[in-house]
C-alpha positions in Angstrom: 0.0 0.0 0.0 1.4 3.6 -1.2 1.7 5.9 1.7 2.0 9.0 -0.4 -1.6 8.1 -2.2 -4.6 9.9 -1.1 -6.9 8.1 1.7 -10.7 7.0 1.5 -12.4 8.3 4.7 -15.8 5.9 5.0 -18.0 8.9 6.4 -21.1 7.6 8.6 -24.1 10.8 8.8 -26.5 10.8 11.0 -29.8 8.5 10.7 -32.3 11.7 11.1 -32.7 14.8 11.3 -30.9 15.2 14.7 -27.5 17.3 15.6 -24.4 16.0 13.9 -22.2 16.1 17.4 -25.4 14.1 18.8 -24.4 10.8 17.9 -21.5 11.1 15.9 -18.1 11.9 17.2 -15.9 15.0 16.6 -13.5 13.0 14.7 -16.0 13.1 12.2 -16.2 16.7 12.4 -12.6 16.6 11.7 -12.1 15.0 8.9 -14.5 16.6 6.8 -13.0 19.6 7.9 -9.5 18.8 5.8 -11.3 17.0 2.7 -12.8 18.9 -0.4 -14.1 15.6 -2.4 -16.7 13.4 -1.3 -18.2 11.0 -3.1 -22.5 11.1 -2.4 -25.6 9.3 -3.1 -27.1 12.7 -2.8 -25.3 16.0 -3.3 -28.2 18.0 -1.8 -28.2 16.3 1.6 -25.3 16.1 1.4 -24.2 19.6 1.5 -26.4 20.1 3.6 -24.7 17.8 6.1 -21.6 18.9 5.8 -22.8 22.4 6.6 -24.6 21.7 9.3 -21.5 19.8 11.0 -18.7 22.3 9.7 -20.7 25.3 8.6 -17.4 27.9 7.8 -16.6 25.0 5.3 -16.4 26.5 1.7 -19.2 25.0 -0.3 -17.6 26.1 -3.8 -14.7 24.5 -3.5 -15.9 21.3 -3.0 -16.0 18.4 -5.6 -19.0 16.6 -5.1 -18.8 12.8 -6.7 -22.2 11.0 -7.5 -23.1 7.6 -6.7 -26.6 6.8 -7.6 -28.7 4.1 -9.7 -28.0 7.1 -12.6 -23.9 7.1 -12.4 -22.3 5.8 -15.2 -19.6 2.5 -13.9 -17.0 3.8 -16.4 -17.0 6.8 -14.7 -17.4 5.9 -11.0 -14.2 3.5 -11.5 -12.2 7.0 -11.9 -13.7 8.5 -8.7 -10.4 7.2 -7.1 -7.5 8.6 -9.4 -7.6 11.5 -7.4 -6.2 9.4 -4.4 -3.2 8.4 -6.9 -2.1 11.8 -6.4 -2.3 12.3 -3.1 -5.5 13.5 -2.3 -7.9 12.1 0.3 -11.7 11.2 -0.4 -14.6 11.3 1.9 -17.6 9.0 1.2 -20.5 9.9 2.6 -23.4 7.3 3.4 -27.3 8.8 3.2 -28.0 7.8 6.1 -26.1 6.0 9.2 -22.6 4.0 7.9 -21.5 3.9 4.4 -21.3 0.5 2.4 -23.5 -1.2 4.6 -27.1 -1.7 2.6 -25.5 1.0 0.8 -23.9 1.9 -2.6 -20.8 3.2 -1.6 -19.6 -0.9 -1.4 -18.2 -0.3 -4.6 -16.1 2.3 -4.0 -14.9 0.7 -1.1 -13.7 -2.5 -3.6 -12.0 -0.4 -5.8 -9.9 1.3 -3.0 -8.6 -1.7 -2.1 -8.3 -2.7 -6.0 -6.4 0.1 -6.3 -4.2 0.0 -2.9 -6.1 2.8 -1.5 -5.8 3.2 2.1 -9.6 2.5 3.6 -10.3 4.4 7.0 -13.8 3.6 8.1 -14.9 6.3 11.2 -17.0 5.9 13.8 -20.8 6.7 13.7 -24.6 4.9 13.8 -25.3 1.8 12.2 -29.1 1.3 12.6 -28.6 -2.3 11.9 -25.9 -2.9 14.4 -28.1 -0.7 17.3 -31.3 -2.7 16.4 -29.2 -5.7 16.8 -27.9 -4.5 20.4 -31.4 -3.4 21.4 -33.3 -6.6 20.9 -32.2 -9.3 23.0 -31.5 -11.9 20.5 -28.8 -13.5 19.8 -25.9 -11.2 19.3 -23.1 -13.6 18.6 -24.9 -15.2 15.4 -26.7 -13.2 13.1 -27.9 -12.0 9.4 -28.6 -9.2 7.7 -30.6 -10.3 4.8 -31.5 -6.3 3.3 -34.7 -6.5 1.5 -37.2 -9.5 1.2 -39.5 -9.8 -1.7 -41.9 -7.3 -3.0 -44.7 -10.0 -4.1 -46.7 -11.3 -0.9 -46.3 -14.9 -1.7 -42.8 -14.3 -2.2 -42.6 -12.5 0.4 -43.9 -15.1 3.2 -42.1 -17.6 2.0 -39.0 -16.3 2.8 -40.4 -15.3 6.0 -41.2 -18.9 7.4 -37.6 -19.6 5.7 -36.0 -17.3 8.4 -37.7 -18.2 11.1 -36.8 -22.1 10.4 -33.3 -20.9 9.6 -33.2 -19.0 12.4 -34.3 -21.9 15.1 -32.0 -24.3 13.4 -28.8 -22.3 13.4 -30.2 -20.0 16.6 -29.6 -17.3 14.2 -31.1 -14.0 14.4 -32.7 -12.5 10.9 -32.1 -9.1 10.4 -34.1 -7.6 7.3 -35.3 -4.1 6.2 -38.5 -2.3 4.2 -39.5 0.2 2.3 -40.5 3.0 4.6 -43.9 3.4 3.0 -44.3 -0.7 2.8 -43.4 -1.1 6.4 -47.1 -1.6 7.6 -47.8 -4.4 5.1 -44.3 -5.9 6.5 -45.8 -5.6 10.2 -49.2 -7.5 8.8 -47.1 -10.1 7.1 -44.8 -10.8 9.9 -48.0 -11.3 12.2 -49.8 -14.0 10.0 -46.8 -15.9 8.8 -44.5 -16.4 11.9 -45.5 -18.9 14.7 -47.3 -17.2 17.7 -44.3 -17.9 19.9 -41.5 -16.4 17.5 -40.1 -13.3 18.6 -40.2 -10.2 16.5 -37.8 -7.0 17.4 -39.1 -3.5 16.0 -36.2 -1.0 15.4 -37.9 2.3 14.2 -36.4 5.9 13.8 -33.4 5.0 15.8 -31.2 7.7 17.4 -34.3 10.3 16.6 -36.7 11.9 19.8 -39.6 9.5 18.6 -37.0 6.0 18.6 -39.4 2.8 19.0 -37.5 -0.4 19.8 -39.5 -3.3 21.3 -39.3 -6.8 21.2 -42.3 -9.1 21.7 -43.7 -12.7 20.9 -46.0 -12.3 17.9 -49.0 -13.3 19.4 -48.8 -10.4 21.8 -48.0 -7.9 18.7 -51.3 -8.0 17.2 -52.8 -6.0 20.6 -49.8 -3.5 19.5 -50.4 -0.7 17.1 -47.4 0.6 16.3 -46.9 3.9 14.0 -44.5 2.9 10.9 -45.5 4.4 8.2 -42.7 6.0 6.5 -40.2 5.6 9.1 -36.9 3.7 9.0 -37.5 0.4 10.7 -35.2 -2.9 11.2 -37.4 -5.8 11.6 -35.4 -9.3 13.4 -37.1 -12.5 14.0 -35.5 -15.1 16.4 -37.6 -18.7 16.8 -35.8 -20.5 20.3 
């Protein structure tokens, strides 16, 4: 690994609208204080991130590289070249840690392609605080991202989890579609046995944070609100 190359700073951001210094640490603050290129899902929140945490930072002077569903491969492969000459490179996650359930994976490949020095800081991972929050099994689990849009689909992988997860005492770890998170909750409750446990991680690190972990026949007296929220849903079957 070349010591005079540039460095790639994995950036966490907050999970909400909450204060920067809140829940991440002033490391954080730091190190976006001494880059100028960042490589984004979003350039709008993301300026607006980095102004809110550093706000005498120059916003013109910054190079703002996008990674979205629109961003051409050919060209994402040269968001690095700057590193060859020394300059570091900050990428920034939407929301919580980057290049986990998040684009920025890629990047983080091609660093190490490319014998880029990868420092990952310190900040929320709404998967990894569901996790601690919920009681299950924290020496043995999955995150399995997103489960199948169609319902049949959908609740077959559901009962596959569960019987995955009493086999191997595994906990499943899985995510929704803000807006589809109350049809997740209704699945959940008809396809999982009454005695599985289900963990609720909504809007985590924000004022209105839900976490609660219950059997699933005592969720369906439980209402909770949802509905365009972020929400980590586990299921652990003893």
């Amino acid at each position: 690994m070349d010591s005079q190359k540039g460095k790639l700073y994995l950036i966490p951001t907050t999970l909400g609208d909450n204060e920067p210094l809140e829940v991440l640490p002033l490391s954080v603050k730091k190190i976006i204080e001494e880059l100028d290129c960042f490589i984004v899902e979003n350039e709008k929140t993301a300026r607006k991130f980095i102004k809110r945490i550093t706000p005498r930072k120059s916003q013109p002077s910054l190079t703002i590289l996008k990674l979205d569903k629109y961003a051409d491969q050919l060209e994402v492969r040269s968001y690095l070249d700057i590193c060859e000459t020394g300059v570091s490179v900050g990428l920034l996650s939407e929301a919580g840690v980057p290049a986990i359930a998040d684009p920025g994976a890629e990047i983080v490949k091609l660093a190490h392609e490319k014998g880029i020095r990868v420092i990952p800081l310190v900040g929320p991972s709404s998967i990894i605080l569901a996790m601690m929050a919920s009681g299950f099994n924290g020496q043995h689990f999955t995150f399995n991202g997103y489960l199948p849009i169609d319902t049949s689909e959908r609740k077959k992988t559901i009962k596959s989890l569960e019987k995955l997860s009493k086999e191997k005492n595994q906990s499943q770890i899985f995510i929704e579609t803000p807006y589809r998170n109350e049809k997740m909750f209704t699945d959940l409750k008809s396809t999982l046995t009454p005695t599985a446990k289900l963990c609720i991680a909504c809007n985590i690190t924000l004022e209105d944070e839900y976490i609660r972990t219950l059997e699933v026949k005592d969720w369906k007296n439980e209402h909770p609100d949802l509905h365009k929220k972020p929400t980590i849903f586990i299921i652990h079957k003893e």
